[in-house]
N, CA, C and O atoms as CSV, one atom per row, in Angstrom:
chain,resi,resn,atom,element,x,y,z
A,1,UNK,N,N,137.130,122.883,94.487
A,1,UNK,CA,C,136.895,121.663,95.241
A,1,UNK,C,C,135.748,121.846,96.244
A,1,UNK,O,O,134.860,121.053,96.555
A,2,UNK,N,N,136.072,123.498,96.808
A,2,UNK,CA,C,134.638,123.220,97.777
A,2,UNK,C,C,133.637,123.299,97.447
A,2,UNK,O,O,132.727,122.931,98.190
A,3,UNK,N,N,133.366,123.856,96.088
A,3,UNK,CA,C,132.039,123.782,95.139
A,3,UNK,C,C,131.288,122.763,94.863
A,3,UNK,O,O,130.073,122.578,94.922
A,4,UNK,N,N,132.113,122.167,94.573
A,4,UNK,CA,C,131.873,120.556,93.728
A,4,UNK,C,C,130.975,120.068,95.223
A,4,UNK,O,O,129.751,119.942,95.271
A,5,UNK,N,N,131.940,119.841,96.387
A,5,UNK,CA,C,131.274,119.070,97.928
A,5,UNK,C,C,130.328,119.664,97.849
A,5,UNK,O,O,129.353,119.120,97.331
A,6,UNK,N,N,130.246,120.840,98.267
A,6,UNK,CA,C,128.856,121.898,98.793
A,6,UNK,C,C,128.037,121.685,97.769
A,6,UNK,O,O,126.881,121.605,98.185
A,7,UNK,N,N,128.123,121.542,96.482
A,7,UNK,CA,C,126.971,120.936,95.644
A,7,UNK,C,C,126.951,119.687,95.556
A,7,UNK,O,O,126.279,119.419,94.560
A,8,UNK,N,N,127.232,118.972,95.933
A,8,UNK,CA,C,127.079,117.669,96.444
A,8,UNK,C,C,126.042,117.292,96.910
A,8,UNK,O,O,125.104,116.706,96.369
A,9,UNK,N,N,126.285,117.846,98.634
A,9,UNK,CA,C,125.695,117.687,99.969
A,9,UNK,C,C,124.713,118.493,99.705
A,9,UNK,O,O,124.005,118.597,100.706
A,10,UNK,N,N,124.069,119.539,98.234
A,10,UNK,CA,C,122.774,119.953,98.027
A,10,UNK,C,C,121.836,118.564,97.511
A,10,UNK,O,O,120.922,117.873,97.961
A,11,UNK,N,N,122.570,118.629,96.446
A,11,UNK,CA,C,122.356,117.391,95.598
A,11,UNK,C,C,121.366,116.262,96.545
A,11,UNK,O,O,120.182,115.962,96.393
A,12,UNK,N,N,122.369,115.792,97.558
A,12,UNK,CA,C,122.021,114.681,98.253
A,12,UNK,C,C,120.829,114.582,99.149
A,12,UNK,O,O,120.136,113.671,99.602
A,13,UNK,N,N,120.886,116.463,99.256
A,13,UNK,CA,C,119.700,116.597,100.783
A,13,UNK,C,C,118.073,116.925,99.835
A,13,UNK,O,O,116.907,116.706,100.162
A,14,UNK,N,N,118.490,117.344,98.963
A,14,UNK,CA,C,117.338,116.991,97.835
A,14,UNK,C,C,116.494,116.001,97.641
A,14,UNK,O,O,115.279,115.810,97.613
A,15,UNK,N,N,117.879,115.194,97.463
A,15,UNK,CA,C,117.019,113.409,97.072
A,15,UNK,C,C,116.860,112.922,98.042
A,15,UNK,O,O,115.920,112.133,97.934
A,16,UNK,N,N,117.457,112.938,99.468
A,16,UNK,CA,C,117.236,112.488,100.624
A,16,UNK,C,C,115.955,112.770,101.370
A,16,UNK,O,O,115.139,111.898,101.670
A,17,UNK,N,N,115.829,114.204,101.677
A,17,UNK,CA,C,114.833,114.739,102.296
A,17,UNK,C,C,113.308,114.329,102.117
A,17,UNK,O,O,112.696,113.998,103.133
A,18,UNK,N,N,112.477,114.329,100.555
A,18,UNK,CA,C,111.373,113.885,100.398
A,18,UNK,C,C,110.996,112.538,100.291
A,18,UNK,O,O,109.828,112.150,100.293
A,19,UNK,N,N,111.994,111.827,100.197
A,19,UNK,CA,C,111.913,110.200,100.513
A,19,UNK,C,C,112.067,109.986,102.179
A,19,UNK,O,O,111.409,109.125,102.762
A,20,UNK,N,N,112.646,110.528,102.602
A,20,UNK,CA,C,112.584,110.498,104.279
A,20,UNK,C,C,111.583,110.885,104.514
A,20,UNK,O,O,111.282,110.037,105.354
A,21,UNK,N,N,110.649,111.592,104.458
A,21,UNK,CA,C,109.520,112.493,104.694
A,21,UNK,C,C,108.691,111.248,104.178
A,21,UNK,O,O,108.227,110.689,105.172
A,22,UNK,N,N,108.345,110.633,103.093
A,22,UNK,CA,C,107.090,110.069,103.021
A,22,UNK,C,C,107.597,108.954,103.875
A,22,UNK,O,O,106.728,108.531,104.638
A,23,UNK,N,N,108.825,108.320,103.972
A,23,UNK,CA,C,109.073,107.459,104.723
A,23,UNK,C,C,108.852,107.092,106.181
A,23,UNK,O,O,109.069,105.977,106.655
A,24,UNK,N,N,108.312,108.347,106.962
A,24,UNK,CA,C,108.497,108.372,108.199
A,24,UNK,C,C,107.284,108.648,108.679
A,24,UNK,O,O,106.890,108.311,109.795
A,25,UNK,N,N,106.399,109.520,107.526
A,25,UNK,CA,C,104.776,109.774,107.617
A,25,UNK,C,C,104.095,107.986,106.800
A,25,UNK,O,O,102.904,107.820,106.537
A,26,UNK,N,N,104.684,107.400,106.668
A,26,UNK,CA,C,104.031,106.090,106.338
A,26,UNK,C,C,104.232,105.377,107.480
A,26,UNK,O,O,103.178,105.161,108.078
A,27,UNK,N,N,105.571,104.769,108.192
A,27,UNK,CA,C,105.613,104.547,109.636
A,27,UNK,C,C,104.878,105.219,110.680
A,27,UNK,O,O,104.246,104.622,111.551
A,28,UNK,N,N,104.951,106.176,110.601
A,28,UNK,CA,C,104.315,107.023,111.720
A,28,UNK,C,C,102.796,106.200,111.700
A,28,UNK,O,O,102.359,105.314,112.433
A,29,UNK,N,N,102.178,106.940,110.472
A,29,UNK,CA,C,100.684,106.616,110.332
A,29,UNK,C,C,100.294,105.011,110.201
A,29,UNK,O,O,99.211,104.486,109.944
A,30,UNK,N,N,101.534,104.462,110.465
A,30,UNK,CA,C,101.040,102.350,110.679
A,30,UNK,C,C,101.606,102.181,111.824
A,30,UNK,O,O,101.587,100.995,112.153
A,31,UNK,N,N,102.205,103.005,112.725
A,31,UNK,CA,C,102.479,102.601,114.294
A,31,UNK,C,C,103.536,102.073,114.375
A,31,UNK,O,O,103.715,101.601,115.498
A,32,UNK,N,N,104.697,101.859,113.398
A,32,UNK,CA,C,105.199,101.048,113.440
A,32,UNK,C,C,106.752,101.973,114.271
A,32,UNK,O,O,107.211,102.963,113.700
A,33,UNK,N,N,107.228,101.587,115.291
A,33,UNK,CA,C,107.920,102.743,116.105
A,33,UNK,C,C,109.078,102.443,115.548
A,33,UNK,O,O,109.748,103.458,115.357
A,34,UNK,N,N,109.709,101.235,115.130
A,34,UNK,CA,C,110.893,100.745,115.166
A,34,UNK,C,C,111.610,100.945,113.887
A,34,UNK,O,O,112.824,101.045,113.715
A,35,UNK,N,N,110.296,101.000,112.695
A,35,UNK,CA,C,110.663,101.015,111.511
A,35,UNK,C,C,110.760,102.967,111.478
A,35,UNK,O,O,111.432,103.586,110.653
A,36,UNK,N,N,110.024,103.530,112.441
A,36,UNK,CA,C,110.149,105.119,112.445
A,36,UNK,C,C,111.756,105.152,113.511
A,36,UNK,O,O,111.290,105.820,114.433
A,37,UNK,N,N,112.414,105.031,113.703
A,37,UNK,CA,C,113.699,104.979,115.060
A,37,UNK,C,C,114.796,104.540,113.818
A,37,UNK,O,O,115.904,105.075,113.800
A,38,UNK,N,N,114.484,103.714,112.971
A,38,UNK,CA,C,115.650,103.515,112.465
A,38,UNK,C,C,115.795,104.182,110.977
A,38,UNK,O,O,116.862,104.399,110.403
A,39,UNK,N,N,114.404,104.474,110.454
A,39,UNK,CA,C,114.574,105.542,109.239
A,39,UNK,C,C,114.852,106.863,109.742
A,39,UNK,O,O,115.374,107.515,108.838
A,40,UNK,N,N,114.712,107.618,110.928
A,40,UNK,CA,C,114.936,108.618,111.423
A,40,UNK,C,C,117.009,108.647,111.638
A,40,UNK,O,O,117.761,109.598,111.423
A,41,UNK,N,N,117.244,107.703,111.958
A,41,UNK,CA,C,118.455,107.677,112.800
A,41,UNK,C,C,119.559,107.283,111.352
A,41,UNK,O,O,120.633,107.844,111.140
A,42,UNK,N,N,119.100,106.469,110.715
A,42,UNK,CA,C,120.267,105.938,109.706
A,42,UNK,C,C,119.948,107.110,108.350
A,42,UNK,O,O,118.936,107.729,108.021
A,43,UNK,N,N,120.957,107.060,107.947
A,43,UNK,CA,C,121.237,107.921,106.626
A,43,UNK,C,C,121.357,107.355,105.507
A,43,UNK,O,O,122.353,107.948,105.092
A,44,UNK,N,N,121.020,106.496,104.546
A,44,UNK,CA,C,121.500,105.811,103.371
A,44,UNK,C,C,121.377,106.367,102.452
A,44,UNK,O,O,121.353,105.694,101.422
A,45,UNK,N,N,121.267,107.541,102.360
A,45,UNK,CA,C,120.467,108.343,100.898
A,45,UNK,C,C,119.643,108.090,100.356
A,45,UNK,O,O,119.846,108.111,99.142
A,46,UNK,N,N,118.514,107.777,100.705
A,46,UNK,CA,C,117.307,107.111,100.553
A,46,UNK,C,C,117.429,105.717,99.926
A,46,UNK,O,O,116.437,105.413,99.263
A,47,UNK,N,N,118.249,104.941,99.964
A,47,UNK,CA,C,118.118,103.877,99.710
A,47,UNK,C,C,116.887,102.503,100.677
A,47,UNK,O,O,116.187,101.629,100.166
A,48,UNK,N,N,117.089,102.879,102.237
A,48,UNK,CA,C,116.182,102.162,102.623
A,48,UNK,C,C,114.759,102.786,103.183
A,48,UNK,O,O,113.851,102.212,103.786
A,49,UNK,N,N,114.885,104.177,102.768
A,49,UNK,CA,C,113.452,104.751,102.658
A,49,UNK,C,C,112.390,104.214,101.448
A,49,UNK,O,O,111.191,103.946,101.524
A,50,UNK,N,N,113.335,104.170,100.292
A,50,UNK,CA,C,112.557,103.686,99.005
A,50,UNK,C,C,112.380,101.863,99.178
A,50,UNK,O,O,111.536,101.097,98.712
A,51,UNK,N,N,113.261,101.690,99.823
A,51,UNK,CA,C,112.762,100.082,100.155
A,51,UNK,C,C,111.600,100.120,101.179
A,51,UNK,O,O,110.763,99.265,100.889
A,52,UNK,N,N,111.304,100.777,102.192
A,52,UNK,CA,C,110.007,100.808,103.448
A,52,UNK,C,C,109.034,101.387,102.622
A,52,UNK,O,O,108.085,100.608,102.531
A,53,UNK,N,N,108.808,102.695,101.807
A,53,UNK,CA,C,107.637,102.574,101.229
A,53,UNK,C,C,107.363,101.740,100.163
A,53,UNK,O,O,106.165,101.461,100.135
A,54,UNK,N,N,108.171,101.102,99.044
A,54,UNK,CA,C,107.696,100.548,98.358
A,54,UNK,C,C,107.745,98.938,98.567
A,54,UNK,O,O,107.348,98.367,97.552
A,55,UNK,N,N,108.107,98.096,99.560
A,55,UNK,CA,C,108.454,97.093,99.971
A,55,UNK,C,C,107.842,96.448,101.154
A,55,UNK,O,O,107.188,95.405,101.178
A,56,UNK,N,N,108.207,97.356,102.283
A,56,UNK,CA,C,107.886,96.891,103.561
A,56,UNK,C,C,106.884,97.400,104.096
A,56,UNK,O,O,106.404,96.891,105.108
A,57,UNK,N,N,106.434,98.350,103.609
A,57,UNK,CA,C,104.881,99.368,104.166
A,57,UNK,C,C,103.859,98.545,103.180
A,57,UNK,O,O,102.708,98.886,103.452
A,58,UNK,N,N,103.894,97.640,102.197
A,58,UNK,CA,C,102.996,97.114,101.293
A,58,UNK,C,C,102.452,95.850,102.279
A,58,UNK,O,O,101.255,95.564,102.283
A,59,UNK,N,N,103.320,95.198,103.024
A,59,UNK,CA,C,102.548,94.093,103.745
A,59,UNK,C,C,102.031,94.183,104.497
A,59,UNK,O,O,102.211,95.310,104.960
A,60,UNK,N,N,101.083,93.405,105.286
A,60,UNK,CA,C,100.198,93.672,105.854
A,60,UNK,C,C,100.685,92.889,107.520
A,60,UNK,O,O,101.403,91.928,107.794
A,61,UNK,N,N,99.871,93.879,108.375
A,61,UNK,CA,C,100.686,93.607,109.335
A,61,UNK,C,C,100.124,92.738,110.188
A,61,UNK,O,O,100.748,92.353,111.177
């Protein structure tokens, strides 16, 4: 059982980590503080990282 979790929570920090990363270097580099405060702070498993770069970093500000 603790295998399975602990490979889990690899699993997750995998897919999490490099979508957070471009996510936060795309905010960062458009100024945008609020959209960097709340991708930093919330956890979704990259669900709303892949929505800010491919969605919300496309419009123009």
């Amino acid at each position: 059982m603790e295998k399975n979790l602990l490979l889990s929570l690899i699993i997750a920090a995998a897919w999490t980590i490099p979508w957070k990363a471009v996510a936060l270097w795309k905010s960062a580099r458009r100024g945008e503080k609020i959209w960097f405060t709340v991708l930093l702070l919330l956890n979704t498993l990259a669900i709303l990282e892949i929505l800010y770069i491919f969605v919300f970093s496309k419009r123009k500000k």
